[in-house]
N, C-alpha and C positions, 0 to 999 in steps of 0.2 A: 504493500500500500504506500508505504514510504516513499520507496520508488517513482513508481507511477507519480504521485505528486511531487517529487522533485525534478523527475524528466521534465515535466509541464512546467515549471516554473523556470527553470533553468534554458527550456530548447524550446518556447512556443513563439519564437520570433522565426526561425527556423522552420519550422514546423506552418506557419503561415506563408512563408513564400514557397513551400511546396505546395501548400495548398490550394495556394493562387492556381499555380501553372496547370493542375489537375482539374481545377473545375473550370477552368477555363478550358482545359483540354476535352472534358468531357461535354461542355456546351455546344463545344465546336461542332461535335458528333451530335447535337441532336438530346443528349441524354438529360433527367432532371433528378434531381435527386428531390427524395422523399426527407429524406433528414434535413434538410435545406427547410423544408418548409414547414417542420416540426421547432425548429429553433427561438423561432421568436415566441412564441406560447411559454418555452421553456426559462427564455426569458424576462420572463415574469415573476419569477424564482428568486432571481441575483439579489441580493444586497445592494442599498446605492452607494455611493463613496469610492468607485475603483475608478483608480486611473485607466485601467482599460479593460475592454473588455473584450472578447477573442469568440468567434464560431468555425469549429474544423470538421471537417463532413472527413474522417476516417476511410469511411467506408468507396470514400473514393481511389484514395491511396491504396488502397488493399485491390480493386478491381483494375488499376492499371500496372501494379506489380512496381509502382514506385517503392509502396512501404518497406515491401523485400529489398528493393538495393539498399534503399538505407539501413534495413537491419545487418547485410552482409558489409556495410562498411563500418559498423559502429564495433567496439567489442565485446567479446562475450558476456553474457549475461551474470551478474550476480548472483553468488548461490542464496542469498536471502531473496531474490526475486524468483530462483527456482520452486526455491521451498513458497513462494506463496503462489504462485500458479497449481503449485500439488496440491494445496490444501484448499484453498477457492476454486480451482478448476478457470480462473480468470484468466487469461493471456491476451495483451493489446494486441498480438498480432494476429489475431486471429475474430477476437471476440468485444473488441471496441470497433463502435459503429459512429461516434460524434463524443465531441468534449466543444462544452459553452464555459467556461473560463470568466470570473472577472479579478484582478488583481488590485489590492489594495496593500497604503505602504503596510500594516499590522496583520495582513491575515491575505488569504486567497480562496477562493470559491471555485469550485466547478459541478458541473450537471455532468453527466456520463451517461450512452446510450451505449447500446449493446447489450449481451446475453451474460446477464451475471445471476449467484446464487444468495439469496439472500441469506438462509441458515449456512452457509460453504463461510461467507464473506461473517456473521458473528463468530461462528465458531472460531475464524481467523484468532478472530479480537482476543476471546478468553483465553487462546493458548499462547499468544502474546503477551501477556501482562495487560490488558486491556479490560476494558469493562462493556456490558449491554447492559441498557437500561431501557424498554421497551421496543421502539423499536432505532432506537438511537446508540450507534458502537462508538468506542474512539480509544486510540492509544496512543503511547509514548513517541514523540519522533525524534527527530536525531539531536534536540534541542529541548531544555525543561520548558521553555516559554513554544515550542513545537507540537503541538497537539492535534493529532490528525480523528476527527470526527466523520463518522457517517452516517446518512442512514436513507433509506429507500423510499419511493413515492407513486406510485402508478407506471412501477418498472423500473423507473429513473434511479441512478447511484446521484445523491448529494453530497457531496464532501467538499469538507474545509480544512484548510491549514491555520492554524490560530493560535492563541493563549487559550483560548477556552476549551475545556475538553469538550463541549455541547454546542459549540459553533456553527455547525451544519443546521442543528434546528433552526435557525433563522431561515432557511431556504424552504419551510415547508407551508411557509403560508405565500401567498400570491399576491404582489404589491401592484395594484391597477388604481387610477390608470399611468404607465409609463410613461415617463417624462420624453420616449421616443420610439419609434417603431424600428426597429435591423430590418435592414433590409431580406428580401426572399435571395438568396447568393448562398452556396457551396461554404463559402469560406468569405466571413469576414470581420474587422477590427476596426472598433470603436474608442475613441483616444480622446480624453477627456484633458480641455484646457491646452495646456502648453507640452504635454508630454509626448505629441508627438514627433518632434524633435528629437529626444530622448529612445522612442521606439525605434529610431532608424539610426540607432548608433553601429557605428559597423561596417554601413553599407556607403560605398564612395559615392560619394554625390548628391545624396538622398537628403543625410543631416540637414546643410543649407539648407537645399528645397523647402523641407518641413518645418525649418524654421521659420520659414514667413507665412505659418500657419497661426504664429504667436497673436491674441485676441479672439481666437476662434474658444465657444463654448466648447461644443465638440466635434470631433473631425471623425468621419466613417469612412473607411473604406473601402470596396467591394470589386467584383469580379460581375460585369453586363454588359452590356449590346447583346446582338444576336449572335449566330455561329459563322457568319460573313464579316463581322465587326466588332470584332472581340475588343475590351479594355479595364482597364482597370479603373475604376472610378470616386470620383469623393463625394462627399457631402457635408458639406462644415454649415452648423448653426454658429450664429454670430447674436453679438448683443443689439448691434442694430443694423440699418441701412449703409450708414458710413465705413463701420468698419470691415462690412464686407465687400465696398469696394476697393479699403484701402488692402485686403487682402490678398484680394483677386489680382490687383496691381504688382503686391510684388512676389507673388506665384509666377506672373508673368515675364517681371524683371529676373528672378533666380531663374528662370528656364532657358533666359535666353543670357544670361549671364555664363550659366554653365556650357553651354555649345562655344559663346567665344574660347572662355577657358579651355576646352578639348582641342578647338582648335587650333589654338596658341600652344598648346605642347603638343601639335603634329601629332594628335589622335584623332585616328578615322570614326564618323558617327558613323558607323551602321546602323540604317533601321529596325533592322534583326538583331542588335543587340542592346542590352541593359542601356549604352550611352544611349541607341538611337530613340529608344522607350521614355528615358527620362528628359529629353530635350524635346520631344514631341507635344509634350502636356499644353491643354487649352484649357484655359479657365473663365467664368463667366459670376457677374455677381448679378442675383436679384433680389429685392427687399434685403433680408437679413439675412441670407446662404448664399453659399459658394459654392457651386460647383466645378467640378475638375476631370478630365478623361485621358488615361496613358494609352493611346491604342497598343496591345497588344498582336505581333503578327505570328501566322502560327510558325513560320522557322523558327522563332526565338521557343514556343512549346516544345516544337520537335527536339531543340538542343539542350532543353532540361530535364527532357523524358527520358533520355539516351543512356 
């Protein structure tokens, strides 16, 4: 269990740009995912307070055989994550279908879809040093203020990372109505305030960019068009009219900033790749949003499927 919640917190930045490439790959073809459109209900669930919030369709990654490369480059499995597949019978690679994720600085959330045992998953708990207390589990984690909580809902796995050993209970009642609707999208991330800056540490080019996101309430981002016009897209609420155009402006200034830059150090933009993607972006402000679209083309799919 441990595990599983530290992989997610430590790789779901990672884990999102494969996500992307996948249901983008799979829109291409035509296909919709059902967990996509189970998401935002689930949604419902989260805690408010997270700097961001994350939806990853799994069960994409598993049907294009992405999940496997990645499991053949990572290394071998932990024998404490062996022993808990033996005794839950749970294995992501086989038996997680979606993770809705929100992260906050003191604690982390997620919902979990897939084929889990609820009596498999306490039983876990007691012969761990853990407790049940109706139908709410939780045990020690790798940390005394660590406290890993669970407990199930009309199939759903709830679990939190927290101080509190009972932290998951807050996910069993349903907060309506939403201060936003997620979009219907495979895989997408919701970036509250100024953090999306912050989510795109890492990636060359990206940081700027999302810094002149700075003012936005919150910034979404998603995977739509149709399967001829694939892109990657935003959605930023703003506090008002102004400052969404002051936004929109320098989304537009960093876009084109950065192409001079490529250019000036004699980097070729290809459109099929990550430069030609990030230098492409159009942005539009009306009333209090911004919107934004990276066309994605499908060679750039093809060379991160490979």
């Amino acid at each position: 269990m441990t595990r599983i919640a530290g992989w997610l917190e430590r790789h779901w930045r990672l884990a999102v740009v494969a996500g992307v490439a996948l249901a983008a790959l799979f829109s291409w073809f035509g296909w919709r995912s059902w967990q996509a459109r189970q998401a935002p209900a689930l949604a419902r669930h989260l805690p408010e307070g997270g700097h961001s919030t994350l939806w990853i369709d799994f069960s994409l990654l598993r049907r294009s055989g992405v999940l496997g490369s990645l499991q053949q480059s990572s290394a071998p499995e932990e024998p404490d994550y062996q022993k808990f597949v033996a005794a839950t019978g749970f294995d992501y690679r086989k038996d997680l279908d979606g993770v809705l994720a929100t992260f906050r600085p003191d604690a982390s959330f997620f919902i979990v879809t897939g084929r889990m045992s609820r009596e498999k998953f306490s039983a876990y708990a007691t012969a761990n040093g853990g407790r049940c207390e109706n139908s709410l589990c939780s045990v020690q984690g790798s940390a005394p203020d660590r406290q890993i909580s669970w407990t199930f809902h009309d199939g759903v796995l709830m679990l939190a990372v927290s101080k509190d050993p009972r932290g998951a209970a807050i996910m069993l009642d349903e907060r309506l109505p939403m201060t936003w609707t997620p979009p219907p999208s495979p895989v997408w991330i919701s970036v509250e305030g100024e953090q999306a800056k912050a989510s795109a540490a890492g990636i060359p080019g990206l940081v700027a960019l999302l810094g002149a996101l700075e003012g936005a309430r919150r910034s979404v981002f998603f995977v739509g068009g149709d399967p001829r016009n694939l892109s990657v897209q935003l959605d930023a609420t703003c506090p008002d009219e102004s400052t969404a155009k002051r936004i929109a402006g320098r989304l537009t200034e960093q876009t084109t900033l950065l192409g001079r830059l490529l250019t000036r150090e004699a980097q070729k933009i290809d459109p099929n790749e990550l430069s030609g993607i990030l230098t492409s972006g159009k942005f539009e402000a009306r009333a209090n949003r911004v919107t934004g679209s990276w066309p994605v083309p499908k060679p750039f799919l093809d060379t991160l499927t490979k």
